[in-house]
KERO-875687 format. One record per residue (C-alpha): x, y, z; residue in one letter; residue number from 1. Coordinates in Angstrom, 3 decimals. Layout:
BEGIN
ATOM       px       py       pz rest  nr
ATOM        X        Y        Z    A NUM
...
This chain:
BEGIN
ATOM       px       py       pz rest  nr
ATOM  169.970   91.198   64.356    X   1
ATOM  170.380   88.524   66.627    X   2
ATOM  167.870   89.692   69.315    X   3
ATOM  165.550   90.383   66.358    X   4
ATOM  166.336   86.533   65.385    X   5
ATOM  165.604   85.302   68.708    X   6
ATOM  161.894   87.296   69.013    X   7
ATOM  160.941   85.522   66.265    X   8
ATOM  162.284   82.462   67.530    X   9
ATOM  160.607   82.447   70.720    X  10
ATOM  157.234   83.791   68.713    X  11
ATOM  157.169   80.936   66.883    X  12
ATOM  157.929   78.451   69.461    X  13
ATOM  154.719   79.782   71.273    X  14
ATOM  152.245   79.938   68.461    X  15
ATOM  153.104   76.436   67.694    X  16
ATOM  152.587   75.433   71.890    X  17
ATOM  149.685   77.413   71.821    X  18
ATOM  148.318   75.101   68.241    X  19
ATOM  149.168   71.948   70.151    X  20
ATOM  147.171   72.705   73.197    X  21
ATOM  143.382   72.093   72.306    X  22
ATOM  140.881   74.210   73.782    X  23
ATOM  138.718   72.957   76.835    X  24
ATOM  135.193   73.090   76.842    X  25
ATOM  133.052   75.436   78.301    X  26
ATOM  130.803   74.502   81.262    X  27
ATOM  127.047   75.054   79.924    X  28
ATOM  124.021   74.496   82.438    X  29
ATOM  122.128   71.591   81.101    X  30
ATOM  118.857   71.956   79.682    X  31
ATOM  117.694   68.725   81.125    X  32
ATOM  114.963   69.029   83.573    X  33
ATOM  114.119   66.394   86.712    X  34
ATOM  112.988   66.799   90.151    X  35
ATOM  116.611   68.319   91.605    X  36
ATOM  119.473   69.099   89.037    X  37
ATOM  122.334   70.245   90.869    X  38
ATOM  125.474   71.852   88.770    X  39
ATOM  126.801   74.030   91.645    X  40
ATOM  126.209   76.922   89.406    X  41
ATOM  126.419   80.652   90.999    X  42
ATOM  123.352   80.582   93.104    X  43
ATOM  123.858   77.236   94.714    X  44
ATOM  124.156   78.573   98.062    X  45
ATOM  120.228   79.774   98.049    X  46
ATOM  119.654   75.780   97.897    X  47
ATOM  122.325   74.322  100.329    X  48
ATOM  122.613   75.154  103.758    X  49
ATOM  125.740   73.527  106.142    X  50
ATOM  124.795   71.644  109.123    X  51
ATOM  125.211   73.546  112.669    X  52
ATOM  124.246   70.110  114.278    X  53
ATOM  126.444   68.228  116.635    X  54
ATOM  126.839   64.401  116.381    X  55
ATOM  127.708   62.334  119.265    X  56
ATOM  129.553   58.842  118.781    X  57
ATOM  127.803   55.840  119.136    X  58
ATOM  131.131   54.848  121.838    X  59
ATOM  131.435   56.892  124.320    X  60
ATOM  129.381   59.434  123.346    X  61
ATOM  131.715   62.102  122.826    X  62
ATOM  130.316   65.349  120.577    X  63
ATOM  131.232   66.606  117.780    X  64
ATOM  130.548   69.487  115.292    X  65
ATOM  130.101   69.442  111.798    X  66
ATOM  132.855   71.933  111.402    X  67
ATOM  134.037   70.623  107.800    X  68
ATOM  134.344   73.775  105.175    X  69
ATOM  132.777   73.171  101.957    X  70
ATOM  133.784   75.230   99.177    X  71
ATOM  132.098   75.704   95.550    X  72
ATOM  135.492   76.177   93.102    X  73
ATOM  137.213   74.618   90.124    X  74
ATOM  138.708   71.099   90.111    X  75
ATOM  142.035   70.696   91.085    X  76
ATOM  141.980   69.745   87.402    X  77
ATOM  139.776   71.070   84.937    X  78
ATOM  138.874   69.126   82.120    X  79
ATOM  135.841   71.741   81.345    X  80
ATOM  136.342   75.111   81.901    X  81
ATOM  133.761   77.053   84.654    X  82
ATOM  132.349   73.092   85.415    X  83
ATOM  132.574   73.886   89.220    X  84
ATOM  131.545   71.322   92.124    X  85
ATOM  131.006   71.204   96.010    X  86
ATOM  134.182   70.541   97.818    X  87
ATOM  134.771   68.991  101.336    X  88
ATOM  137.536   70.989  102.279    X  89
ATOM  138.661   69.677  105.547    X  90
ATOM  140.688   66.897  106.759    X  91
ATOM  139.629   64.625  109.706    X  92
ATOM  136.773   66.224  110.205    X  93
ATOM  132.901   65.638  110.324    X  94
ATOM  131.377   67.525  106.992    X  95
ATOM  127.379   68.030  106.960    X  96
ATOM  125.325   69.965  104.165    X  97
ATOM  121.629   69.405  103.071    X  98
ATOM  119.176   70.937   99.844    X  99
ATOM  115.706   70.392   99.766    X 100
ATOM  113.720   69.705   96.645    X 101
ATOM  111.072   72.157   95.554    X 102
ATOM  108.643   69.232   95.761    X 103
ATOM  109.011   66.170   97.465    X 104
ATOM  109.734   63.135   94.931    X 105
ATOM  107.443   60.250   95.233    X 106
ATOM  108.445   56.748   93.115    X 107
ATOM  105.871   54.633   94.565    X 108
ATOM  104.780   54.073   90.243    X 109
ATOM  107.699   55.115   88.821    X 110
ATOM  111.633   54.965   88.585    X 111
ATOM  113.772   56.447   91.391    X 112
ATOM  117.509   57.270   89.588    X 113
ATOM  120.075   58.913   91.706    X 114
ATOM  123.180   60.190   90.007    X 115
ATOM  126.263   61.732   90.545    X 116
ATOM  130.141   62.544   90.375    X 117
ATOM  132.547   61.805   93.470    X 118
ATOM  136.063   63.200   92.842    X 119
ATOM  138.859   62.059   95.804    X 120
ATOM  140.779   64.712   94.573    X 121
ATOM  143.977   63.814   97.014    X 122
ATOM  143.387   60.117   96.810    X 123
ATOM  141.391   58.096   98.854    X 124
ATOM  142.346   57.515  103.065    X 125
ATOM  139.773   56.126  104.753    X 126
ATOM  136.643   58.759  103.145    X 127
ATOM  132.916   58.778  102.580    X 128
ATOM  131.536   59.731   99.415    X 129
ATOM  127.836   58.928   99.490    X 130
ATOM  124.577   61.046   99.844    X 131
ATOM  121.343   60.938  101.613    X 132
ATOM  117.805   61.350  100.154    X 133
ATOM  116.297   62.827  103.118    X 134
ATOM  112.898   61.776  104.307    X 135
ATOM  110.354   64.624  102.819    X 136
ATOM  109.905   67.089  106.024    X 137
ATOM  112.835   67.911  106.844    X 138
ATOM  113.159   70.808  104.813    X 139
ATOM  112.356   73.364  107.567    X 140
ATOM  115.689   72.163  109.468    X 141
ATOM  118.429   72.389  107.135    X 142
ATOM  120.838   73.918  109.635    X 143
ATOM  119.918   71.273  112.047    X 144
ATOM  120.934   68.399  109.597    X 145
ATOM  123.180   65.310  111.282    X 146
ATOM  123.463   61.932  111.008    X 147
ATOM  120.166   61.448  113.192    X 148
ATOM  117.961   63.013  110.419    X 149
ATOM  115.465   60.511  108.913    X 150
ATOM  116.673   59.702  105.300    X 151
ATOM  115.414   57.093  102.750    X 152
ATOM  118.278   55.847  101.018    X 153
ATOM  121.964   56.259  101.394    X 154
ATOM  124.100   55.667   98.060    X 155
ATOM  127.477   56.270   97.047    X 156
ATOM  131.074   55.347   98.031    X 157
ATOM  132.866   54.851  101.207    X 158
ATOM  136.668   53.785  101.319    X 159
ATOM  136.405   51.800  104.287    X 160
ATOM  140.282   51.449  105.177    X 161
ATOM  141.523   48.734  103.596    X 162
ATOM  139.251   48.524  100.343    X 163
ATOM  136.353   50.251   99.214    X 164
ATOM  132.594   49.648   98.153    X 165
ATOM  129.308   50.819   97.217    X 166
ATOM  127.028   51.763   99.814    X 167
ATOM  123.019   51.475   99.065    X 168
ATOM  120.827   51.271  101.952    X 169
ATOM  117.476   51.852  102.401    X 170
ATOM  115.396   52.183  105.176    X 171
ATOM  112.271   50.331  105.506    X 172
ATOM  109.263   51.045  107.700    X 173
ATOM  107.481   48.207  109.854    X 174
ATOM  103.995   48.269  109.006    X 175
ATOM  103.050   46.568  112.388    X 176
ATOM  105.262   48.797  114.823    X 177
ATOM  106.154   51.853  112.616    X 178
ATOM  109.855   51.385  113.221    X 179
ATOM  112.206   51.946  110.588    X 180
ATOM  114.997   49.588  110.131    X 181
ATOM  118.203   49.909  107.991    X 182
ATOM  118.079   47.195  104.965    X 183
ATOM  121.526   46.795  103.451    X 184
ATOM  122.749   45.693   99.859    X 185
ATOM  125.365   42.578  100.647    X 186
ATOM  127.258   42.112   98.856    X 187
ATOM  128.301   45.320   97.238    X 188
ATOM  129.722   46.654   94.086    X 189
ATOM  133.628   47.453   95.366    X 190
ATOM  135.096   49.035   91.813    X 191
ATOM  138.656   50.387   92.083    X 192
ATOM  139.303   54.050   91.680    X 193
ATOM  141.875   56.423   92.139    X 194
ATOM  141.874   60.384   91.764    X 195
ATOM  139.595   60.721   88.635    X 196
ATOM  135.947   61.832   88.388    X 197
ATOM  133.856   58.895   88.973    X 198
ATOM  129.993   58.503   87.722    X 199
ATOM  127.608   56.533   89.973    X 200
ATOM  124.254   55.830   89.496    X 201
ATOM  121.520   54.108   91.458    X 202
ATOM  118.014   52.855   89.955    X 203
ATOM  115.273   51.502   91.753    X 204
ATOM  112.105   50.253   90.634    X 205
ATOM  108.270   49.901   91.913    X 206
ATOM  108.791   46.437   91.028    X 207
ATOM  111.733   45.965   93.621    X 208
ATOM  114.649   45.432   91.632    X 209
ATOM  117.648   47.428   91.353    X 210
ATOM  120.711   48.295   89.060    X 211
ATOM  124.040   49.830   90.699    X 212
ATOM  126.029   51.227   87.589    X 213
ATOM  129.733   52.715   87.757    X 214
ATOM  131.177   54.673   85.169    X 215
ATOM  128.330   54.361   83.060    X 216
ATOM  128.719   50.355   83.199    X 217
ATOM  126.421   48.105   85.140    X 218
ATOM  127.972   46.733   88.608    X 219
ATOM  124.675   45.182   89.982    X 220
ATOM  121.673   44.077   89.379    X 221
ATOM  119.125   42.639   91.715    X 222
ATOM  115.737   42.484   94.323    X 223
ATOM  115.613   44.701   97.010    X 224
ATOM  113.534   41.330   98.858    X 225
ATOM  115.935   38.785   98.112    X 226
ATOM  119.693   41.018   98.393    X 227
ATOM  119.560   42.857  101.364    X 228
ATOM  120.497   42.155  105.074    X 229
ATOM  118.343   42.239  107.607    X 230
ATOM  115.650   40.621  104.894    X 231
ATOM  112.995   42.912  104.425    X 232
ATOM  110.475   40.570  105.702    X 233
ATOM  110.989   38.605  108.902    X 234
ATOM  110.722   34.867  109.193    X 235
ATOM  107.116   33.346  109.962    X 236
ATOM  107.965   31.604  112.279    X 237
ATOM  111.101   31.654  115.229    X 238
ATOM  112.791   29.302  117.826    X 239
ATOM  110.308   29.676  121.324    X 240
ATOM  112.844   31.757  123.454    X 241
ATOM  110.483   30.898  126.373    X 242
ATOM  111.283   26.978  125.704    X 243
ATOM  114.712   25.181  127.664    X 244
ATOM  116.283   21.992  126.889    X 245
ATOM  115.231   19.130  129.575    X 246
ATOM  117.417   18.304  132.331    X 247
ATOM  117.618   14.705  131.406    X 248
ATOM  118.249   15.639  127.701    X 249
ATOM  121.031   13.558  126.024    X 250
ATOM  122.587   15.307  123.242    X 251
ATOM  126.281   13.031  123.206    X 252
ATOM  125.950   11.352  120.518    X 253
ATOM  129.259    8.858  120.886    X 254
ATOM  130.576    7.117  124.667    X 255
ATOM  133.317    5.430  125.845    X 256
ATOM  132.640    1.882  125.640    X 257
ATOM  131.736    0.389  129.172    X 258
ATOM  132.067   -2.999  128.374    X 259
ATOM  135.839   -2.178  126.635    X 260
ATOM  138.775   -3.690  129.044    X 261
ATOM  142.083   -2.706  128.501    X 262
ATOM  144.505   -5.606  126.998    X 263
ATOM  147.066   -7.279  129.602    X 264
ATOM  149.938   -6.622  127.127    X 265
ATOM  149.169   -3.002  126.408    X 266
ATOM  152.104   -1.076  128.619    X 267
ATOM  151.197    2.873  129.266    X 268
ATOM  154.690    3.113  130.549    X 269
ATOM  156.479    2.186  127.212    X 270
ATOM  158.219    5.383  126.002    X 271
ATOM  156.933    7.206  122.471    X 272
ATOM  161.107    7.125  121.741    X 273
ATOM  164.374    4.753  122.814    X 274
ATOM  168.259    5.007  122.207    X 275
ATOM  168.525    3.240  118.562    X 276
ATOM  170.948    0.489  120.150    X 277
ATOM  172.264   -0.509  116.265    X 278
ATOM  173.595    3.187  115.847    X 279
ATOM  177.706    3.493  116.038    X 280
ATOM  179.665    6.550  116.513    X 281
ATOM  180.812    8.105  113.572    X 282
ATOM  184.685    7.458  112.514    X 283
ATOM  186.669   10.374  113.503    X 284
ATOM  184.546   11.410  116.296    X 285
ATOM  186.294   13.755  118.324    X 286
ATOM  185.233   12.928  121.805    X 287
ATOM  187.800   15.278  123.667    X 288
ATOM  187.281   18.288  121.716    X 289
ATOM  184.092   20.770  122.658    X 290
ATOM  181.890   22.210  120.267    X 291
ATOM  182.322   25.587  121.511    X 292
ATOM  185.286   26.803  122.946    X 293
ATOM  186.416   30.461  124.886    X 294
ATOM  187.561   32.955  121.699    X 295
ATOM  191.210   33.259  121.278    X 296
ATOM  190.744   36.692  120.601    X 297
ATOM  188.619   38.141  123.105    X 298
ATOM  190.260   40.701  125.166    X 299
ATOM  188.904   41.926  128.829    X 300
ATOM  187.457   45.219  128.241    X 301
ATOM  189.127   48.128  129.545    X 302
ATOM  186.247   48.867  131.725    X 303
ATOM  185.276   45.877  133.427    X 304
ATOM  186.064   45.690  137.052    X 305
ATOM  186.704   42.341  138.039    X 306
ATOM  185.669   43.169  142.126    X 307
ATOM  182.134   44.778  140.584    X 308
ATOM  181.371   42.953  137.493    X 309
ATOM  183.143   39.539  138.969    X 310
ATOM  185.303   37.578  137.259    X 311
ATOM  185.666   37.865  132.937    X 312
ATOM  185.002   34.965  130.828    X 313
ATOM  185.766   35.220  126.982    X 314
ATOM  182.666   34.593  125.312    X 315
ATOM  182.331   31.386  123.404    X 316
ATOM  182.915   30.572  119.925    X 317
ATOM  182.399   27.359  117.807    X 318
ATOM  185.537   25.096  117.392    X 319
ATOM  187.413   25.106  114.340    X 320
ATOM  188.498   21.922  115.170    X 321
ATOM  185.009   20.051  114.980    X 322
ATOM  184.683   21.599  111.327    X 323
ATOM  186.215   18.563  109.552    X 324
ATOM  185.204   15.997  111.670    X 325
ATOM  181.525   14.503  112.047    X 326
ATOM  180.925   15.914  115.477    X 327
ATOM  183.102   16.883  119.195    X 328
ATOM  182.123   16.176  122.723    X 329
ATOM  180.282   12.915  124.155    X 330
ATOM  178.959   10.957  121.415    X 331
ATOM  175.549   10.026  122.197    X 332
ATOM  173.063    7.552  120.820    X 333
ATOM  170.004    8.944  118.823    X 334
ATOM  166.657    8.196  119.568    X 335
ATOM  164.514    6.226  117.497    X 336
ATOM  160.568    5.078  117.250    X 337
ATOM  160.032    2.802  120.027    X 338
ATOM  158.172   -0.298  118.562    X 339
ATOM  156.349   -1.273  121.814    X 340
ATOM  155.038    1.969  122.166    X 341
ATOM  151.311    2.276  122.623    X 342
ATOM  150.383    5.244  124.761    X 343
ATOM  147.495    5.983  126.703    X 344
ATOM  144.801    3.420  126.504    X 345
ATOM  141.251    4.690  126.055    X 346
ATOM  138.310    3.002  125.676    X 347
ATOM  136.986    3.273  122.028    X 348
ATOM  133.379    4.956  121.573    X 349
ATOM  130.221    3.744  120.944    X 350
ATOM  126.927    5.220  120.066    X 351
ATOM  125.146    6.086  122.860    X 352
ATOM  121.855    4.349  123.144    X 353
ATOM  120.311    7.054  125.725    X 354
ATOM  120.775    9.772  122.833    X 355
ATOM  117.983   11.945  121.513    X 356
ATOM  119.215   14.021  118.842    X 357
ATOM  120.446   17.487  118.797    X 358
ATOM  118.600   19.825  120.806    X 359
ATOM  115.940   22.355  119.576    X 360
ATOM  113.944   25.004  120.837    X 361
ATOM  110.220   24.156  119.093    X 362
ATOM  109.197   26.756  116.077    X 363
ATOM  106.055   28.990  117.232    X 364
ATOM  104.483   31.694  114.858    X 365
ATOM  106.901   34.691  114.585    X 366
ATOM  104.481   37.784  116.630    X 367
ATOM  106.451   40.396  114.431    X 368
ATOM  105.967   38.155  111.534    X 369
ATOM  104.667   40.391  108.361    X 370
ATOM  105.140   40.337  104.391    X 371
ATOM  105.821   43.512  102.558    X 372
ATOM  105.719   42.923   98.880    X 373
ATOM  106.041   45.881   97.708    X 374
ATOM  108.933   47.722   99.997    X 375
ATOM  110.247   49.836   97.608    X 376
ATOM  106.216   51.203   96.720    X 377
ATOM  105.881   51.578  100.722    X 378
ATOM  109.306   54.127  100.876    X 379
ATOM  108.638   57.302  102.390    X 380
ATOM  108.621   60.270   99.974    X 381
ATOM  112.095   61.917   99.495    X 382
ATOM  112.448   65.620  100.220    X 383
ATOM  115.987   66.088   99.620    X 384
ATOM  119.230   65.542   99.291    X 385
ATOM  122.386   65.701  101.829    X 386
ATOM  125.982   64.694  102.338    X 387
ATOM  126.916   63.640  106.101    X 388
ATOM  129.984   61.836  106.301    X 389
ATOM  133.416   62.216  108.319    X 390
ATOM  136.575   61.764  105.964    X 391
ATOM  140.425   61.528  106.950    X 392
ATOM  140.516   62.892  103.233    X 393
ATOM  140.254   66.898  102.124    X 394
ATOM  139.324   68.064   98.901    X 395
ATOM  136.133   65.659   97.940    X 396
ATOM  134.838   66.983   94.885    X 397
ATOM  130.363   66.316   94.470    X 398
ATOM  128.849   67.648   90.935    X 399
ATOM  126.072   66.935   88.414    X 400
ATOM  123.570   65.574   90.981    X 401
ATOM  120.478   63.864   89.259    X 402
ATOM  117.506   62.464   91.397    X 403
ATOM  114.379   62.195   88.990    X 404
ATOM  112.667   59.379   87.401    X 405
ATOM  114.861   58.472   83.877    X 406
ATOM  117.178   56.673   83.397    X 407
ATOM  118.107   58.138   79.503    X 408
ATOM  118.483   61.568   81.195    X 409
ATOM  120.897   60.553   83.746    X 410
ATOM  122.917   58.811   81.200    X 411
ATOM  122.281   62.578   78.550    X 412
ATOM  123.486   64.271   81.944    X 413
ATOM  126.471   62.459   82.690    X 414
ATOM  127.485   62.124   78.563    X 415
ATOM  127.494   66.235   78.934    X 416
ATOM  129.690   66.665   81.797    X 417
């Protein structure tokens, strides 16, 4: 009877566990369409192909592989059930992966909107977190994919070691040389975030402005032309390097006084400080006793060798005796301000009358001078997407990546997952 008791018992207990726990939601491909979708689904690995590059450091120019694993599984934990993303699985090491887009995605006269989800599954230490929208071309070298691989914008976070922030950079193409140079946002976003999914979302328009949104919520808002360092367009005109300042320039602005003689009564030798002759030795001033006398209780250590270690002195203590009195040993007079003091004499300064003026090298036309008002129209055509970072952190979770053209989609897209 009592066993029987106890089956139901325990049967209960576990239907009622079981009616507390609410059922997850299933993962379900979304139906949204845009120039790359990515949901890590089961045929993701016909689209992304890791990196068999090498990299070589800026410093020294030691080489390195991109030998960080990247996994497709299930969150560490699953909020949605089969909702799978691409994991950096390695620690301190240099991760690389790349997909191209069917077509190459041009937003010279329309929106660009990047989306995704970054999960630092262990925390974040020091970790990268952005992607890449690789220049359109490099399709045909996805196993050769590093950090030397043209790209056109770089978004995402990077935990920097202390602190954190929002990396969008863009790289802009001189129409006079054909050079590309790096343009970065500064300041950025720097939202705080621990081990939970996080949304981010880039939008840029033909117009040249910008919104960086976190979570959903708007971080940023600004001009590509007006927010980014180097400035997209270069001064008109510079300092001549070619022009020196004269020999006979004058650029001190005060002198010494020439005329200025020193006073007859003003004595360099007078001390800053002197005995304060009024002061009187405290009553009860125990000249004969020391502050610090050999302690009582000190005993020569067994060890010590008076012929090798010479001869042993107790070490010094302070003297009782001096603790009710208002000092022991020689009384001496304290010092005070000395009156007469005066120091060094200098001469006092003058304006110069031989000066010209801070010196300048003269403004000439800048020779690299141009003006690109449209940068974000000029932007080469994007032909993919790719993550190339090094992280001291394992177990980076990427999903839902978005790059397409609207806005309302991202935020359908990111409401679904």
């Amino acid at each position: 009877m009592r066993s029987a008791a106890l089956s139901v018992i325990l049967a209960a207990a576990a239907a009622g566990a079981n009616a507390s726990e609410e059922p997850k939601p299933t993962f379900k491909p979304t139906e949204i369409s845009a120039p790359f979708i990515e949901q890590f689904t089961e045929d993701w690995a016909e689209r992304w192909t890791p990196s068999e590059a090498t990299k070589k450091t800026p410093v020294g120019g030691e080489i390195f592989s991109y030998v960080g694993q990247w996994k497709v599984e299930d969150p560490q934990t699953v909020l949605i059930e089969g909702d799978k993303g691409l994991v950096a699985k390695s620690k301190a090491a240099h991760h690389a992966i790349s997909a191209p887009f069917s077509s190459a995605v041009d937003f010279s006269d329309k929106p660009l909107v990047v989306q995704y989800e970054v999960k630092y599954q262990k925390g974040g230490n020091c970790g990268g977190g952005y992607l890449k929208l690789l220049t359109d071309g490099f399709q045909t070298s996805g196993k050769e994919f590093s950090d030397t691989t043209p790209w056109v914008v770089m978004f995402g976070p990077d935990l920097t070691c202390p602190g954190n922030k929002v990396h969008f950079i863009f790289r802009h193409k001189n129409p006079i040389t054909g050079e590309y140079e790096e343009k970065h946002l500064n300041p950025t976003p720097k939202p705080a975030f621990g081990k939970d999914t996080n949304l981010y979302t880039l939008v840029v328009n033909p117009d040249n402005t910008y919104e960086i949104r976190f979570n959903g919520l708007v971080q940023k808002v600004g001009n590509v032309l007006e927010d980014f360092e180097p400035p997209v367009n270069p001064p008109e005109f510079i300092d001549d390097p070619e022009d020196r300042k004269p020999e006979d320039w004058v650029d001190k602005k005060k002198i010494p006084d020439p005329d200025a003689v020193k006073p007859d009564d003003w004595d360099e030798n007078e001390p800053y400080e002197i005995p304060d002759e009024d002061a009187v030795k405290p009553e009860g001033w125990l000249d004969d006793e020391p502050e610090m006398i050999p302690d009582p209780e000190a005993e020569k250590p067994e060890e010590w060798d008076d012929e090798e270690d010479g001869d042993w002195v107790a070490p010094l203590v302070h003297n009782p005796a001096c603790d009710a009195a208002p000092g022991c040993g020689e009384w001496k007079r304290p010092y005070k301000a000395n009156p007469k003091y005066k120091g060094k004499w200098y001469a006092p300064m003058i304006d110069n009358p031989e000066y010209k003026g801070e010196w300048k090298p003269r403004r000439i036309p800048n020779p690299g001078y141009f003006q690109d008002v449209e940068p974000v129209k000029n932007l080469d055509k994007i032909g993919g997407v790719g993550v190339e970072l090094w992280t001291m952190t394992e177990d980076i979770l990427f999903n839902n990546i978005y790059v397409g053209h609207s806005i309302v989609d991202a935020e359908l897209l990111g409401n679904e997952t």
